[in-house]
N, C-alpha and C positions, 0 to 999 in steps of 0.2 A: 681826302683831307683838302680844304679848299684855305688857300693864305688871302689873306684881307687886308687891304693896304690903304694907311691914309697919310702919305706923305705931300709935302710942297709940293716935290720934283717931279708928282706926276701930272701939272697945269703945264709946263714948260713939253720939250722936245722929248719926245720917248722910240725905241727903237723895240721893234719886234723882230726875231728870228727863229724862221722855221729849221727844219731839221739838220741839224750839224752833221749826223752819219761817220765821225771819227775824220772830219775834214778841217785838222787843224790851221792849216793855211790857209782857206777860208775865211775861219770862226775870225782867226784877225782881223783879216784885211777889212771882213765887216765892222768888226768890233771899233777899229780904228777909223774906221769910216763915217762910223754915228757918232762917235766922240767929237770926228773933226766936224759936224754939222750941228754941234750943240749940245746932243741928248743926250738928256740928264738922267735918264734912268735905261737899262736896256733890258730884254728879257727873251726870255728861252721859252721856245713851246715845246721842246722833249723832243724824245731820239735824237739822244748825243753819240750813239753807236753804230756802228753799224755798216756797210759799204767800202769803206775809206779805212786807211791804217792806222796799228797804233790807238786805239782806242783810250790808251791814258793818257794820253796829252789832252784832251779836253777839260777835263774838272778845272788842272789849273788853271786855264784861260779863261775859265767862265769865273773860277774866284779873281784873274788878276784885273777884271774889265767889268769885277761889280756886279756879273748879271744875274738878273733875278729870274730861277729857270723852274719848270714845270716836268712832271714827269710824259713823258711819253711810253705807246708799249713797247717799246725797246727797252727801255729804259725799268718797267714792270717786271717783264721777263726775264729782265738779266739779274735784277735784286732778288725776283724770288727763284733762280736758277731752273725758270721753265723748258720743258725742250725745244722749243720754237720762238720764235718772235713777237707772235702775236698781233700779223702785218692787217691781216684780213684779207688775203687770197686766196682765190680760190680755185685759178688752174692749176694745175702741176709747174708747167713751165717756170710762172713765177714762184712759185714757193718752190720750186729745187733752186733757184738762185738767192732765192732770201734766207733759205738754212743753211746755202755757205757762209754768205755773211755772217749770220748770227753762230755759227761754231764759231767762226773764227773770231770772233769778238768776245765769246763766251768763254773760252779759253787763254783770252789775254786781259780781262776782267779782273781784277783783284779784289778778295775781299772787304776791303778797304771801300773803294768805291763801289760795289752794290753796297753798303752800307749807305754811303751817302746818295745811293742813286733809289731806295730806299725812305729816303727821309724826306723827297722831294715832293711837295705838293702835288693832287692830280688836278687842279685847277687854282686860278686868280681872280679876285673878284676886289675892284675898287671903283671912284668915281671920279669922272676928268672933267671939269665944268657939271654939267647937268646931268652929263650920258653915264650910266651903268654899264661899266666895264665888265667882261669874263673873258679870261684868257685859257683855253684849253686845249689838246692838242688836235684830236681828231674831229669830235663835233663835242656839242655840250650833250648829248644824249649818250655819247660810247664813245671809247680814246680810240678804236680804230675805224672809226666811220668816216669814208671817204665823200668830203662835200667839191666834188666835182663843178663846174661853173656852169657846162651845159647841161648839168644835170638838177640843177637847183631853181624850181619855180619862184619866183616872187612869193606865194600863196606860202608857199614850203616855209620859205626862210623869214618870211612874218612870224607865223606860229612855230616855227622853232626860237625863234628871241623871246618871244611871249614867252613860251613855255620855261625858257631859262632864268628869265627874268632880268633881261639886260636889253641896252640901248642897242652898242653895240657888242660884236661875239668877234674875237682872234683865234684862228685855228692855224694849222697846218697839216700834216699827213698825207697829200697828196702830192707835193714837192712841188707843185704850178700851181704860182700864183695868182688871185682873180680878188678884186673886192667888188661890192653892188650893196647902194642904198637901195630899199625897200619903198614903197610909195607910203606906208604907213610911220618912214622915219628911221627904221631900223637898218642897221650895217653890218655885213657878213664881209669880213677880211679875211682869205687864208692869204697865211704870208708866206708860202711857199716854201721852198727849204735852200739853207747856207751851204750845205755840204755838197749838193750836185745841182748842175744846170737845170732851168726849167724844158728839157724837150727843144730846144730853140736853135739848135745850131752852134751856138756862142758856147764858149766855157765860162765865161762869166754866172758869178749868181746873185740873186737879188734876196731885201731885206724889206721891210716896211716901215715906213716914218711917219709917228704924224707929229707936226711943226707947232710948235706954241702956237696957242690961237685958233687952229685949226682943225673942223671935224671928220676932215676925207684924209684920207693917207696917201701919202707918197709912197710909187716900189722904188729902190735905188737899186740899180746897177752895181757891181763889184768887179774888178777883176785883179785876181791874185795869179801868183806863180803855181801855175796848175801844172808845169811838165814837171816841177821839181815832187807833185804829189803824185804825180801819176807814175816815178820812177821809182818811189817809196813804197806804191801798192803794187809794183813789180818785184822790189826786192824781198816785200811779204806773200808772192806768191797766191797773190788775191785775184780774182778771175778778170782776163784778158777784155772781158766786156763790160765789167768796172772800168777798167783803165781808159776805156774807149770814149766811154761817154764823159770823162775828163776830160782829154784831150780833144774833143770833136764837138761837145756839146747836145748829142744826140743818145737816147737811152736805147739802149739794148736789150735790156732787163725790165723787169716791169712793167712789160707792156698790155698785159692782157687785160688786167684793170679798168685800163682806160676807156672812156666812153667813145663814141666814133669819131665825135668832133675833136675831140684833145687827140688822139691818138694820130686822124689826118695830119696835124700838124707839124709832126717829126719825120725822121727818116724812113724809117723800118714798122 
């Protein structure tokens, strides 16, 4: 299902946020951080689960902050009570650390919200000035395709906005964020994800902005009380190398995925 939006507020200031992961300390600090920079509409690219604790704290904060959210495959899997996630990996490594996540998210899930996690569009589609907006989470061709920076030609990411049919494309699913105009005009944003550091060192996380008036986006920097969540994914008994890359800003997990150049860039 794709939502189509033609309101005022989306000429003005708008905020995108990639994946939440059950990082409700975060989802604020962001939330409250576009607020205090203007923007008038915010939105969710999916996987609101997942990683991080407590998985029911999100819904309410994304109804108390307005935001207008998309399904992720976290988000697919959990409504229609898949065994898996549906991350798109493929060594072992990481998928024995993505199905702890996801039991453990799976089992504190309530009916209630797969219902409304359920009813969540798998994409957005409107128009800011001139440019044809789509907002989806992994690529516009499949929700878990991972659009890597140094893995994406020019050539690529033409003909994938052609083919979508949009100016610009917002993704997220790979938690680091990159944007790149096209020579042909077109803008491939992923905005990264709210819920855990981008790979960097920093416990900080980043969002993406784009400013009235404005066709490039801003990433903004966050930083929230990350030992108070990283104490909370301790007292849920979530794994040691979650907690790590809260606290340190370096991923543990998930690393096999990564292409050579993104992966140089971290620790491990």
């Amino acid at each position: 299902m794709t939502l189509r939006l033609q309101e005022p507020d989306l000429e003005g200031t708008i905020a995108f946020l990639g994946g939440i992961y059950s990082n409700h300390a975060a989802l604020r600090a962001a939330a409250e951080d576009a607020r205090s920079r203007g923007a008038r509409r915010l939105f969710c690219l999916g996987d609101l689960g997942g990683f991080g604790p407590n998985p029911g704290t999100i819904l309410p904060l994304l109804d108390e902050f307005e935001v207008i959210t998309l399904a992720g495959n976290y988000d697919v899997a959990l409504a229609e009570k898949l065994p898996d996630c549906g991350c798109g990996y493929t060594h072992p490594f990481d998928n024995h650390f993505a199905q702890l996540s996801y039991d453990y998210t799976n089992r504190r899930t309530s009916d209630r919200d797969r219902a409304r996690l359920k009813a969540l569009p798998d994409s957005i589609r409107f128009t800011r000035g001139a440019r044809r907006f789509l907002l989806c989470h992994g690529s516009p061709r499949r929700i878990n395709e991972f659009l890597w920076e140094s893995g994406c030609s020019d050539a690529f990411l033409s003909r994938l906005l052609r083919e979508a049919e949009a100016d610009t494309v917002l993704c997220a699913h790979t938690g680091i964020h990159w944007a790149r105009r096209v020579p042909d005009g077109g803008l491939l944003v992923n905005a990264g994800a709210v819920g855990r550091p981008p790979n960097d060192g920093s416990p900080r996380i980043w969002y993406a902005l784009f400013e009235a008036g404005r066709e490039e986006p801003r990433f903004i920097d966050v930083t929230y009380d990350q030992e108070s969540l990283a104490r909370e994914m301790e007292e849920e008994s979530l794994p040691r190398e979650f907690v790590e890359t809260i606290r340190t800003g370096w991923w543990t997990t998930c690393l096999e995925i990564l292409p050579a150049k993104e992966r140089a860039r971290g620790r491990y």
